[in-house]
C-alpha positions as CSV (number, residue, x, y, z in Angstrom):
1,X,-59.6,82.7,97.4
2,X,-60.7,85.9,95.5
3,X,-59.0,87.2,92.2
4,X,-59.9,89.5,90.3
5,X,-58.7,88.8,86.8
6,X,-57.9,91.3,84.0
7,X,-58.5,90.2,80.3
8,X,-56.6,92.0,77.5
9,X,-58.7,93.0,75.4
10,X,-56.1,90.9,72.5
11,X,-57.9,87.9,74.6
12,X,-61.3,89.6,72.9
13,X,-59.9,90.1,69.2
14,X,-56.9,89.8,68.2
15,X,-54.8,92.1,66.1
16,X,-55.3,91.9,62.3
17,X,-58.9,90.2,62.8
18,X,-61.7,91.4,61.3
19,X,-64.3,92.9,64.1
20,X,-66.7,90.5,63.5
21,X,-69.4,89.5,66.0
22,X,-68.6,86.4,65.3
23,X,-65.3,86.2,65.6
24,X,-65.5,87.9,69.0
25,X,-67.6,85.0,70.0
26,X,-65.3,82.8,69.0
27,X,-62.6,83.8,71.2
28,X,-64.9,85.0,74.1
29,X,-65.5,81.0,74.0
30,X,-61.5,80.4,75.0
31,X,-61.4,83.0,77.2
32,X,-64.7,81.3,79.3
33,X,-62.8,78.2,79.1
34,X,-60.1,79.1,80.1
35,X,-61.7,81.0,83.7
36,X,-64.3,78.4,84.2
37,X,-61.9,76.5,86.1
38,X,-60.5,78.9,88.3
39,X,-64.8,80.1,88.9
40,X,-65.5,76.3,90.1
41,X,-62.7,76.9,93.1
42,X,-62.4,80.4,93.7
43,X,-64.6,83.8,93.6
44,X,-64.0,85.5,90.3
45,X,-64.5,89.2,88.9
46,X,-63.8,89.5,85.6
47,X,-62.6,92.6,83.8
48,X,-62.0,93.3,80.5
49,X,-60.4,95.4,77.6
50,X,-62.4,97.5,75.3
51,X,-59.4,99.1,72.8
52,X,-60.3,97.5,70.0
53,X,-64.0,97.8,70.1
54,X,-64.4,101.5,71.5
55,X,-62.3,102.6,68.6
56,X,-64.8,100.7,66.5
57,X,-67.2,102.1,67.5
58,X,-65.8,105.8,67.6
59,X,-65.1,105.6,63.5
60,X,-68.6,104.6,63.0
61,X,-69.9,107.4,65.7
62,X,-67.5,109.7,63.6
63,X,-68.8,108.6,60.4
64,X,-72.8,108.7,60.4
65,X,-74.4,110.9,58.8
66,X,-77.6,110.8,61.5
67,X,-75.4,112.4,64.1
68,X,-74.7,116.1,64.4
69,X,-71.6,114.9,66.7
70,X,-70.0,112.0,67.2
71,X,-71.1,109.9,70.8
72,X,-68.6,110.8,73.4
73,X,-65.9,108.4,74.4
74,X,-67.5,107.5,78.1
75,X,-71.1,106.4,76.0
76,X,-69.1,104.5,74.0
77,X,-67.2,103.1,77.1
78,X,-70.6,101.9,78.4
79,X,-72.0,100.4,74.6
80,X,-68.8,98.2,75.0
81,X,-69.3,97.2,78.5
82,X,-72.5,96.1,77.6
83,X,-71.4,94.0,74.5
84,X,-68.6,92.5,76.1
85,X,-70.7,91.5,78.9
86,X,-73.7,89.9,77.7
87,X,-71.0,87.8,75.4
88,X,-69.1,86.8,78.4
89,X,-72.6,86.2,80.5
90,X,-73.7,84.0,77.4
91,X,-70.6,81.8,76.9
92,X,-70.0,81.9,80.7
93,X,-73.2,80.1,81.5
94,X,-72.6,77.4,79.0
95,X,-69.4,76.6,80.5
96,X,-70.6,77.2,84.4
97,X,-74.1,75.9,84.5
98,X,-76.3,76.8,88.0
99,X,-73.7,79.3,88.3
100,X,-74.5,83.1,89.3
101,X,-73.0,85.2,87.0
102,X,-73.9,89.2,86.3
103,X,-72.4,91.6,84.4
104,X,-72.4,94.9,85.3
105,X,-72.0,98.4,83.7
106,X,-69.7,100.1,86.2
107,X,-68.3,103.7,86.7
108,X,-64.8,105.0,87.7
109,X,-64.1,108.3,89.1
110,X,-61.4,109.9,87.9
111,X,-59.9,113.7,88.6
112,X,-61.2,116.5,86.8
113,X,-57.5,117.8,86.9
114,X,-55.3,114.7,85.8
115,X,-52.7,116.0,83.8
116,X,-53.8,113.1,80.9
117,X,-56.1,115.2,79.6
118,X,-53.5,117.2,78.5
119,X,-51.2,114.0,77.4
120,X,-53.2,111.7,75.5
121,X,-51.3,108.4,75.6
122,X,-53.8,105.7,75.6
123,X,-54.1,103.5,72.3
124,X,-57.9,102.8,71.2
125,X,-59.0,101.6,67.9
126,X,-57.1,99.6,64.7
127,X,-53.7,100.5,63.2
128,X,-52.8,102.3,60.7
129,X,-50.8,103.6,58.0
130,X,-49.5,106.4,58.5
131,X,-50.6,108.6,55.7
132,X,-54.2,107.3,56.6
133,X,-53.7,108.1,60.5
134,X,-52.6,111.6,59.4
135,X,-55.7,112.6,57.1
136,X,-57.8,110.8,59.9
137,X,-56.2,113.4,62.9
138,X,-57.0,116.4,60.7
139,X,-60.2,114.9,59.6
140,X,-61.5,113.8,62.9
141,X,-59.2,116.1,65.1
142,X,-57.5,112.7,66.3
143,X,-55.0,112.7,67.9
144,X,-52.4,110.0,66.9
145,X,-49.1,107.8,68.1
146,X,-47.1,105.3,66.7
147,X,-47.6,101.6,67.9
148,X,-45.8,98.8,67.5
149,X,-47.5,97.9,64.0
150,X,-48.2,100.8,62.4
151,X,-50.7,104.3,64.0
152,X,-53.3,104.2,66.3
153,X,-55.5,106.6,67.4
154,X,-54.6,108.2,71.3
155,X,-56.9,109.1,73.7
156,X,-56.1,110.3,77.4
157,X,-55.9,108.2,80.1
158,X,-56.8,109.7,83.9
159,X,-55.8,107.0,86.8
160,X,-58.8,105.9,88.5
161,X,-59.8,107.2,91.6
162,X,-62.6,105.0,92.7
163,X,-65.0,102.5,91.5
164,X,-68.5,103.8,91.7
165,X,-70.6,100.6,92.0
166,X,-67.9,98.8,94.2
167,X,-70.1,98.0,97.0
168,X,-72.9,96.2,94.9
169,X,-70.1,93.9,93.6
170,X,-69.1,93.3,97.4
171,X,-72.6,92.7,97.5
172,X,-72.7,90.5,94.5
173,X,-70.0,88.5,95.0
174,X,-70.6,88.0,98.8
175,X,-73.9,85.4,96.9
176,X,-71.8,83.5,95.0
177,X,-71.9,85.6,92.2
178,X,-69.3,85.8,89.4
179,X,-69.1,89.6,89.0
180,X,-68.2,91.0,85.1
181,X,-67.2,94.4,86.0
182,X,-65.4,97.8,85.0
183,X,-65.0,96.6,82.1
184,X,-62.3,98.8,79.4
185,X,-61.5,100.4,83.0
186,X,-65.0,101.8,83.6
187,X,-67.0,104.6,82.5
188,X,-64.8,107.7,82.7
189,X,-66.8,109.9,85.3
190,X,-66.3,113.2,87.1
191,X,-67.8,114.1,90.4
192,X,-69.4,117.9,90.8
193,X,-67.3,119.1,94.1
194,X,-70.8,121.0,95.5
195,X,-73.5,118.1,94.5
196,X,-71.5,115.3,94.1
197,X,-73.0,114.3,90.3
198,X,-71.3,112.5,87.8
199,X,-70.9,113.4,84.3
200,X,-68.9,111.8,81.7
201,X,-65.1,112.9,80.0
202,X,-63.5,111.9,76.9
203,X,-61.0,109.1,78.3
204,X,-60.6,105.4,78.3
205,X,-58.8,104.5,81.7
206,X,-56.4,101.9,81.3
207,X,-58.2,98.7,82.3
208,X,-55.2,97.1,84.1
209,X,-55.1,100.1,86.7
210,X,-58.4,99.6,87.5
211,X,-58.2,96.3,87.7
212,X,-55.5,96.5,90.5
213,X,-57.9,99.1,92.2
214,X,-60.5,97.2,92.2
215,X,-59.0,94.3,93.7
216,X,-57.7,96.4,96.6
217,X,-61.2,97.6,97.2
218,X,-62.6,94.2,97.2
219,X,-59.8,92.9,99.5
220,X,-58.8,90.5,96.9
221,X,-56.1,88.0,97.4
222,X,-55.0,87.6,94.0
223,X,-54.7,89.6,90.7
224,X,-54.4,87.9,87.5
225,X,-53.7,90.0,84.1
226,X,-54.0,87.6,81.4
227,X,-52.5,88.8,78.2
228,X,-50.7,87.3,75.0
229,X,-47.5,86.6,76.2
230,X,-46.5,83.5,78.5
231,X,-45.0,85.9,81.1
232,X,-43.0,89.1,81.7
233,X,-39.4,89.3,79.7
234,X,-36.7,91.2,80.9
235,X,-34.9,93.4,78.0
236,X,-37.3,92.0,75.3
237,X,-37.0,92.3,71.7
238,X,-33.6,92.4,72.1
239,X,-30.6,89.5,72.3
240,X,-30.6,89.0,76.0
241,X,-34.2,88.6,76.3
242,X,-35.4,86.6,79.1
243,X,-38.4,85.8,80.9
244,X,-39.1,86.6,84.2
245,X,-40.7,84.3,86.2
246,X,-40.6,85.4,90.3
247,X,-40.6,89.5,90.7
248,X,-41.2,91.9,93.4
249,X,-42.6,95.4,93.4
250,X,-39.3,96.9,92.9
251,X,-38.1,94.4,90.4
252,X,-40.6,95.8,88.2
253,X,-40.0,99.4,89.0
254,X,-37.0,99.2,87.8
255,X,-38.0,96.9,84.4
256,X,-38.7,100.0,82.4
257,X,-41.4,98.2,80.5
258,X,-42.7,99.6,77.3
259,X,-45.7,102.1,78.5
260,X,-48.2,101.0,75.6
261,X,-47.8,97.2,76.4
262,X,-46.5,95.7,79.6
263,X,-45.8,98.9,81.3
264,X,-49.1,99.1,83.2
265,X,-49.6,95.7,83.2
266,X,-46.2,95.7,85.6
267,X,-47.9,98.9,87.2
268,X,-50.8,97.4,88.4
269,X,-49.4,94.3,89.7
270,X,-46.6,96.5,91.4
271,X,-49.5,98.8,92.6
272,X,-51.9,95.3,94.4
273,X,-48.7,94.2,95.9
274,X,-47.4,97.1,97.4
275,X,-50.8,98.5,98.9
276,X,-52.1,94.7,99.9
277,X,-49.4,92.5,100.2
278,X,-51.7,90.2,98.2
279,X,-50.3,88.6,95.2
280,X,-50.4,88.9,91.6
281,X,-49.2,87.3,88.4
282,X,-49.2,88.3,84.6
283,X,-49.1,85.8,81.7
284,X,-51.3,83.9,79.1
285,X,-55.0,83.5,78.8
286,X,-54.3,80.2,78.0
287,X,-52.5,79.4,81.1
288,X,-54.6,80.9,83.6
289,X,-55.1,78.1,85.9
290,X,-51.6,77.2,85.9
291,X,-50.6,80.8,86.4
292,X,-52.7,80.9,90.2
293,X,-51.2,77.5,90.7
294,X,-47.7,78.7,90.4
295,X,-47.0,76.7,87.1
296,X,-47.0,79.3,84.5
297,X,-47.1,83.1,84.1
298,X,-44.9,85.5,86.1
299,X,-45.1,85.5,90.1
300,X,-45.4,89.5,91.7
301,X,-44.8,88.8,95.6
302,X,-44.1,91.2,98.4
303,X,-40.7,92.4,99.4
304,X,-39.0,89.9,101.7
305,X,-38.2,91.8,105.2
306,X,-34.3,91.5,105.8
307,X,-34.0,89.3,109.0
């Protein structure tokens, strides 16, 4: 079977950790134990989130005094792929020895036109107060939302169009190769409409979107988002919270899910299942095996035909 599995990038560092190198590693470590076992039955490609670490990495950027300007947000897109990646290659062939495994900086077309350029929506970076978020967005010309904790700096967020380097990871994976891909949903890129040549926008595409893209492309058979939470809940954070363990398409059109957590989480799963009639499933990193086994995590399957 092929999945294509979607880490959050909580799975990466959590919140309220210090950005450490080290602590990174530490919980890259879980995250390759936890997919080691699903690589040793199935073909894998692994994605990942980058929020944390490109918002790192854009107050640093912002902040030295070396640079006339601050590195645009695709650069910094691609400095995280490449961290993430070679972290996951390392711990990944410690846990899978004699296994092919490459990670690959990849690039996702997006629309020139999207109207979230002009709607920034997408979280990057750490929270917070919001005195300090307000002198940062008139310092930095940030723009700024609240989150569930506290502030966070906003980015836009165009919907991918297509996955540049998607037939090298056909190619790639067709060798028995574990593929680490589009990671933080891929290098924002535009295409000129007379030569065809990319250049790079200020975005961060949502990671999950791409994911289910991908997967399509790929002709996947599963998609796994792995996140923090055991499995989808219907009306959470209030008293008639409960979890959701089998779901269609439509189920979760109609869930309303919050839009800066599970919303395109549910999205993307919705999105695989509709266009492929594949499956997918969304629940803990923890439980990732289980999940594809049907013991954990909840269960996106197509719409029943009435008889």
């Amino acid at each position: 079977m092929r999945i294509v599995i979607a880490l959050g990038g909580n799975a990466l560092l959590h919140r309220g950790e210090r950005p450490d190198a080290d602590v990174q590693q530490a919980n890259i470590d879980r995250v390759t134990t936890a997919i080691a076992a699903l690589a040793h039955e199935h073909e894998v490609v692994l994605t990942h989130g980058n929020g944390p670490q490109i918002g790192l990495l854009a107050v640093e950027s912002a902040s030295d005094p070396a640079l006339s300007a601050p590195y645009p947000l695709d650069l910094l897109g691609a400095q995280t792929q490449g961290m993430i990646g070679s972290l996951l290659v390392r711990a990944l062939y410690d846990t899978l020895p004699g296994h092919r495994i490459a990670a690959l900086v990849t690039h996702t077309l997006v629309r020139a036109d999207d109207p979230a350029f002009r709607h920034p929506m997408k979280f990057v970076g750490q929270v917070y107060p919001r005195a300090t978020a307000r002198s940062l967005a008139r310092v930095r010309g940030w723009h700024i939302a609240q989150d569930t904790a506290g502030w966070r700096r906003v980015v836009a967020s165009p919907a991918p169009e297509r996955i540049v380097e998607t037939e090298t990871i056909h190619d790639l994976l067709n060798i028995g190769t574990l593929v680490i891909c589009a990671g933080g949903g891929g290098v924002p890129v535009i295409a000129d409409k007379d030569t065809a040549a990319l250049s790079g926008v200020e975005a961060v595409i949502d990671k999950d979107l791409t994911a289910a893209l991908l997967a399509e492309d790929l002709k996947a058979d599963f998609l796994l988002i792995l996140t923090d939470v055991p499995n989808i809940y219907a009306d959470y954070g209030t008293p008639e919270q409960r979890p959701v363990l089998d779901a269609t398409p439509a189920d979760l059109r109609r869930g309303c899910f919050p839009a800066g957590s599970m919303g395109p989480k549910a999205d993307a799963a919705a999105r695989f299942v509709e266009r492929t009639r594949g499956l997918a499933a969304i629940g803990a990193l923890d439980a990732a095996y289980e999940i594809v086994h049907g013991r954990s995590g909840t269960l996106v399957r197509p719409e029943i035909p009435a008889a």
